[in-house]
TITOR-652572 format. One record per residue (C-alpha): residue number from 1; residue in one letter; chain; x, y, z. Coordinates in steps of 0.2 Angstrom, whole numbers, plus 2048, in hexadecimal, padded with zeros to 3 digits. Layout:
N
> NUM_A_A_X_Y_Z
...
//
This chain:
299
> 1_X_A_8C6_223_9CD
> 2_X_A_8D0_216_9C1
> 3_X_A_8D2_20C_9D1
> 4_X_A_8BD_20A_9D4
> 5_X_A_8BC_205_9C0
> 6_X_A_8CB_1F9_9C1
> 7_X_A_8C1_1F3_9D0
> 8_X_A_8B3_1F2_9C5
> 9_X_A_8BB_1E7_9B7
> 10_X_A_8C2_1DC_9C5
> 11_X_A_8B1_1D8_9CA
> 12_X_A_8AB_1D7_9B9
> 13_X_A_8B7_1CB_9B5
> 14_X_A_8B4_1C0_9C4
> 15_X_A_8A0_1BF_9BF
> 16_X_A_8A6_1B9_9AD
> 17_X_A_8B1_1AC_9B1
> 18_X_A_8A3_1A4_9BF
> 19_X_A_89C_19D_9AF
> 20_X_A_8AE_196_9AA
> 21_X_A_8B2_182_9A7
> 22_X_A_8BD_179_99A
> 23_X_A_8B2_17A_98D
> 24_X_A_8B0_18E_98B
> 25_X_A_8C4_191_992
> 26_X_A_8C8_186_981
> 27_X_A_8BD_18D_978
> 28_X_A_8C2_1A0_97A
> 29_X_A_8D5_19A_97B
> 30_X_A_8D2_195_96A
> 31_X_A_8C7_1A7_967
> 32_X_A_8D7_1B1_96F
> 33_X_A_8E1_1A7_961
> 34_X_A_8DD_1B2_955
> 35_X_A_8E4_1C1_95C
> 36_X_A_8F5_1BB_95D
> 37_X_A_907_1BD_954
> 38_X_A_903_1A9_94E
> 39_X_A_8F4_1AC_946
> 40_X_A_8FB_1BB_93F
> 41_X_A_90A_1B1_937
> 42_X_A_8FB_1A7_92E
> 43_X_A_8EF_1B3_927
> 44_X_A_8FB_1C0_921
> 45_X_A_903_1B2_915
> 46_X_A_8F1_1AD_911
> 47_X_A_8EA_1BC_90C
> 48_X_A_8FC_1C0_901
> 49_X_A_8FB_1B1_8F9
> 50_X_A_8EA_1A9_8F5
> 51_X_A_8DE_1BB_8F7
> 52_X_A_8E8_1CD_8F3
> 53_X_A_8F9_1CE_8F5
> 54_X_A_8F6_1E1_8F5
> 55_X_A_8EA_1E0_904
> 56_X_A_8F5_1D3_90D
> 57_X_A_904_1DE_90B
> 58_X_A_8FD_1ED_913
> 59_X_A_8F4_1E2_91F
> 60_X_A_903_1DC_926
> 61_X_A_90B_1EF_927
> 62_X_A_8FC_1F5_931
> 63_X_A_8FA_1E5_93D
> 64_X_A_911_1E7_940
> 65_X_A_90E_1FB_945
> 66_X_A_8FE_1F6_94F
> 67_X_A_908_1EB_958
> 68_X_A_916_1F6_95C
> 69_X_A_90C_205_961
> 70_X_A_904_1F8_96B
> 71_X_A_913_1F2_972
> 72_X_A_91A_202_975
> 73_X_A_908_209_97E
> 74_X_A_907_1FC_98C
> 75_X_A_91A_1FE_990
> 76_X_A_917_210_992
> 77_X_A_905_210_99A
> 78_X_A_90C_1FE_9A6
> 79_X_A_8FE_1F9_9AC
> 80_X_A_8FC_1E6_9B5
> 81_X_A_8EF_1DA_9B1
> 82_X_A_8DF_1D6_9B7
> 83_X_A_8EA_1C4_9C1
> 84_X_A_8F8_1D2_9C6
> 85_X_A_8EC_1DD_9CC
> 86_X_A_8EB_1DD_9E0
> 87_X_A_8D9_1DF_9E6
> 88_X_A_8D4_1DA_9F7
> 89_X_A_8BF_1DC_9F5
> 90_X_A_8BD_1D0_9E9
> 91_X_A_8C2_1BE_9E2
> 92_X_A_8D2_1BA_9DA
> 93_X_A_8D1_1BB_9C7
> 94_X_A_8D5_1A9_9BF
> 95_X_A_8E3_1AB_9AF
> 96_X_A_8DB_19F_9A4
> 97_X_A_8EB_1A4_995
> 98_X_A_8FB_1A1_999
> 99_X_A_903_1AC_989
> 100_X_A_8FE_1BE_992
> 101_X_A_90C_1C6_998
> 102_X_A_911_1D8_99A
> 103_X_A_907_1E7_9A1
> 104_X_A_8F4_1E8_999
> 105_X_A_8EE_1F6_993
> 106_X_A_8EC_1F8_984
> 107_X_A_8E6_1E7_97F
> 108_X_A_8F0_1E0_970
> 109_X_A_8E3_1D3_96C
> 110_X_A_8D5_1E0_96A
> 111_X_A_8DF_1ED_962
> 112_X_A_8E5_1E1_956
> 113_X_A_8D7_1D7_951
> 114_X_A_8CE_1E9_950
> 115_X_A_8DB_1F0_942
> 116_X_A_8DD_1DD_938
> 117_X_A_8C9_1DA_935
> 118_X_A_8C4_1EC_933
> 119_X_A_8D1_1EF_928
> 120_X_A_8CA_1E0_91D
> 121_X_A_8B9_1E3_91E
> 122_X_A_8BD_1F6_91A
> 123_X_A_8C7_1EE_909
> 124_X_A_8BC_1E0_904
> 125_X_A_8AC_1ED_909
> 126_X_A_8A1_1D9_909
> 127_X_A_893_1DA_915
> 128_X_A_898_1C8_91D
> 129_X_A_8A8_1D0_91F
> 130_X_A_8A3_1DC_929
> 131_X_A_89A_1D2_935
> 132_X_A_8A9_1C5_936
> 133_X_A_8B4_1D4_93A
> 134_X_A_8A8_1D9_948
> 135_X_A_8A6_1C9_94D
> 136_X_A_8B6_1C4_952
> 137_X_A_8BB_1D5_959
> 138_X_A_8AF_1D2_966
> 139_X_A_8B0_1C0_968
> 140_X_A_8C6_1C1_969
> 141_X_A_8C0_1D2_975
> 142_X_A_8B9_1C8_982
> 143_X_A_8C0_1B9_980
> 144_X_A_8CF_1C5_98A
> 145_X_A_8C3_1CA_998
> 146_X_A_8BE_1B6_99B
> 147_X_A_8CE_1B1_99B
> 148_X_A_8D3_1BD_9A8
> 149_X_A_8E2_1C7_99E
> 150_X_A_8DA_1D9_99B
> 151_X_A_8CD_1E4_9A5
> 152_X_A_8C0_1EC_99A
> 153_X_A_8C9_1FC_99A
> 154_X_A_8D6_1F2_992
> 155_X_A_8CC_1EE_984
> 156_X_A_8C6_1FF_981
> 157_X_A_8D8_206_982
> 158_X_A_8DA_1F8_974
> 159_X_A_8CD_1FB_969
> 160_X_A_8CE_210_969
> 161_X_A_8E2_20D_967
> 162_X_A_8DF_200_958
> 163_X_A_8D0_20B_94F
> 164_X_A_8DD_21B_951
> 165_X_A_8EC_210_946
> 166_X_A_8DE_20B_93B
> 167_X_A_8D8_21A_937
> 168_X_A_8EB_221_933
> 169_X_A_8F0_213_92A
> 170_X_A_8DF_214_91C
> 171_X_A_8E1_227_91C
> 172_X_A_8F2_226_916
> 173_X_A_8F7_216_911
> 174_X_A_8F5_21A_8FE
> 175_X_A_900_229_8FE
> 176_X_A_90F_220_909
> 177_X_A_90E_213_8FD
> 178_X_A_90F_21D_8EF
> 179_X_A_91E_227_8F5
> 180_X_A_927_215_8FB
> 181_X_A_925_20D_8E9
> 182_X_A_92C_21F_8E3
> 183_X_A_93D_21C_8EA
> 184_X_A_94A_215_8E3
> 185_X_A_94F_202_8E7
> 186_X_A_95C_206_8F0
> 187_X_A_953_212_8FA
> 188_X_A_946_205_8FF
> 189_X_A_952_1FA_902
> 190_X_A_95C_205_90F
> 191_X_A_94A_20B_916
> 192_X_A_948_1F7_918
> 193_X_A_953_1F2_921
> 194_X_A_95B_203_92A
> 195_X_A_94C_208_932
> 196_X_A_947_1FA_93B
> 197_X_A_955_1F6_942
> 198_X_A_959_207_949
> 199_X_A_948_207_952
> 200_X_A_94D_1F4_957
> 201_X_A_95F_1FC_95F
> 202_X_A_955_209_968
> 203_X_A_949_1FD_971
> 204_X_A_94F_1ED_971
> 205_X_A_93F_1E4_977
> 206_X_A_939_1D3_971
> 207_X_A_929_1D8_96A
> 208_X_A_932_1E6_961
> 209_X_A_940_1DD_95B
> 210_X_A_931_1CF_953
> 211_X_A_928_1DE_94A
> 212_X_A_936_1E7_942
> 213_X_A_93F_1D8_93D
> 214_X_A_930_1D1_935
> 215_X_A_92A_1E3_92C
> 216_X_A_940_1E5_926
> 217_X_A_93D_1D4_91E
> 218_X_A_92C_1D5_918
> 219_X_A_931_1E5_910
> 220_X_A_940_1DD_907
> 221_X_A_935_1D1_901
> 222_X_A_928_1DB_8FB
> 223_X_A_936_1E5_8F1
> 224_X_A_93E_1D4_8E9
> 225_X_A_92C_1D0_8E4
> 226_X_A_928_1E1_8DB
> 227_X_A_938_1E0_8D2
> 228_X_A_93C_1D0_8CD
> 229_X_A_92E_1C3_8D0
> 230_X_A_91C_1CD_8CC
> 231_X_A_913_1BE_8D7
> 232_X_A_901_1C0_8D4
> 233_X_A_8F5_1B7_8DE
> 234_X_A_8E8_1B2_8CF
> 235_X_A_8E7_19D_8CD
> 236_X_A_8D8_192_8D1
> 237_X_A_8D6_18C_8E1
> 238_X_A_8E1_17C_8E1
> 239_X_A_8EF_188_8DC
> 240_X_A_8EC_191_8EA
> 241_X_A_8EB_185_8F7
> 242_X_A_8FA_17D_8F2
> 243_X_A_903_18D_8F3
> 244_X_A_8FB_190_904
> 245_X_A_902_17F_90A
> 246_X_A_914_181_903
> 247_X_A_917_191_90A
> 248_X_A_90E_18F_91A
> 249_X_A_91A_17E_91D
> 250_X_A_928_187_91A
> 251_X_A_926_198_923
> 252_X_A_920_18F_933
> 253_X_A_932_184_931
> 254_X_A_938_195_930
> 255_X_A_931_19C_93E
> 256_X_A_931_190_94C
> 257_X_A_93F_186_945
> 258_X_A_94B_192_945
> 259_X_A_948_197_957
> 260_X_A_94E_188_95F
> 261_X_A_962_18C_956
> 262_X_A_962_19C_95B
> 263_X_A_96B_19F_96B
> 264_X_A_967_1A4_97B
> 265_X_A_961_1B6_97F
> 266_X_A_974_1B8_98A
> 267_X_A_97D_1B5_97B
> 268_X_A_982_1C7_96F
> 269_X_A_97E_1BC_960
> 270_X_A_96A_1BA_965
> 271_X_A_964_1CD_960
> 272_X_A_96B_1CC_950
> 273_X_A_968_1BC_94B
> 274_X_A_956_1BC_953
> 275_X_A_953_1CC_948
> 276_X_A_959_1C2_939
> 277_X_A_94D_1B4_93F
> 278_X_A_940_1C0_93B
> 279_X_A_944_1C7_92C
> 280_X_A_945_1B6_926
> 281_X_A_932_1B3_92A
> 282_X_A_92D_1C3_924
> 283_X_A_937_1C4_913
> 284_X_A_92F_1B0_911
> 285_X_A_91D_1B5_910
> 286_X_A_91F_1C4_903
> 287_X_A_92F_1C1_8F9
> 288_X_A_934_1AE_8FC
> 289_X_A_924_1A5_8FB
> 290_X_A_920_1AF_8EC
> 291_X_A_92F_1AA_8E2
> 292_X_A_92E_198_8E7
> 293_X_A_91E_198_8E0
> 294_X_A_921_19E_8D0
> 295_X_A_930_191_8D0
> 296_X_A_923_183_8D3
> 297_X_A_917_18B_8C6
> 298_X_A_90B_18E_8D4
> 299_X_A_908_19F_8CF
//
């Protein structure tokens, strides 16, 4: 049965991308964006620093676990992609984006533009909000079918998988946050840092290594902020964009900059220091930015 409905989606996909030319391939590449670790890198700092720094916070927590459930779902399930897939009663499926790699299902791109603009429309509750949030989830949904990197089931397995992690994560996100702020500082602290990089040591794998590293230094950060900055995000608009400016600058030198010191993946160094690479990014955009914009009287 699976193997009639991925022959379906092939042929789907085929009839869709009859229509393709270099205007629409740029213009869903540019769609696809927007479900991606480099977008992801921008609106979290954006949202922290210049909206609610409570909703960014959270935001980024439930977009990291998304990520790694994800991760972890299509290792499991490991299945190839529609370009991978042999079929020999219809054409071959073009790859119009070169970043998809590894198996398919669940769709990282739907799953996660799912969680991020539900999450906001659900906290924000603005009518325009909503219909952005539906908007791009099913723009960024079959901007993956165009391009030839997921079968419809894909998307579905994406968008059930994301609604599940966002339902959790409203349900009790109040109560875990309750019972995190609780603890003492040296309790988060150890939680911090120790938890993610046991979950890094069992499963080494890059995307793993990027989530965990990023939530350990985004929760250090979030714990230097609550107890010894108090960064709010209030300020006129020309406050705000300067902040915006100055910590994006900086966290992008962090991010990419950094990468090209770090050795090579043979070397025994690269795991830890790539994990620290991480961390860095992560504790910039809630505990670093924050105090270098109170130091700037910017906040």
């Amino acid at each position: 049965m699976m193997e009639s409905i991925w022959e379906w989606g092939n042929n789907l996909i085929v009839s869709i991308q009859a229509v393709h030319n270099p205007i629409l391939d740029g213009f869903f590449n540019m769609i696809t964006f927007l479900g991606e670790a480099e977008f992801f890198l921008l609106i979290f700092p954006f949202i922290i620093w210049t909206i609610d720094k409570s909703v960014g916070r959270r935001l980024a927590y439930l977009i990291l676990i998304s990520i790694a459930v994800n991760t972890w779902a299509k290792l499991l399930i490991g299945h190839p992609r529609p370009f991978e897939w042999p079929s020999e009663t219809t054409s071959p499926i073009l790859k119009l984006n070169n970043r998809a790699t590894g198996p398919g299902i669940p769709s990282g791109h739907t799953q996660s533009s799912l969680t991020l603009w539900f999450y906001l429309a659900y906290h924000f509750q603005r009518f325009w909000v909503w219909i952005l949030a539906v908007a791009i989830f099913i723009l960024v949904s079959f901007s993956r079918v165009y391009l030839g990197v997921h079968f419809p089931t894909d998307l579905l397995g994406g968008a059930i998988l994301g609604l599940l992690i966002l339902m959790l994560f409203i349900k009790y996100e109040n109560t875990l946050t309750g019972k995190l702020s609780a603890l003492p500082v040296s309790s988060q602290i150890g939680l911090a840092t120790a938890l993610p990089l046991l979950i890094i040591l069992v499963h080494p794998h890059p995307d793993t290594v990027a989530v965990f590293g990023v939530l350990s230094g985004l929760s250090l950060g979030i714990i230097f902020d609550d107890r010894s900055i108090g960064f709010e995000v209030a300020g006129s608009v020309t406050r705000r964009a300067l902040r915006l400016g100055v910590g994006l600058l900086t966290l992008i030198a962090i991010y990419f900059g950094l990468k090209f010191i770090l050795p090579s993946s043979q070397s025994i160094f690269h795991l830890p220091l790539e994990i620290v690479h991480y961390a860095i990014a992560g504790f910039w955009a809630s505990g670093g930015a924050p105090w270098l914009f109170k130091r700037m009287n910017l906040a």
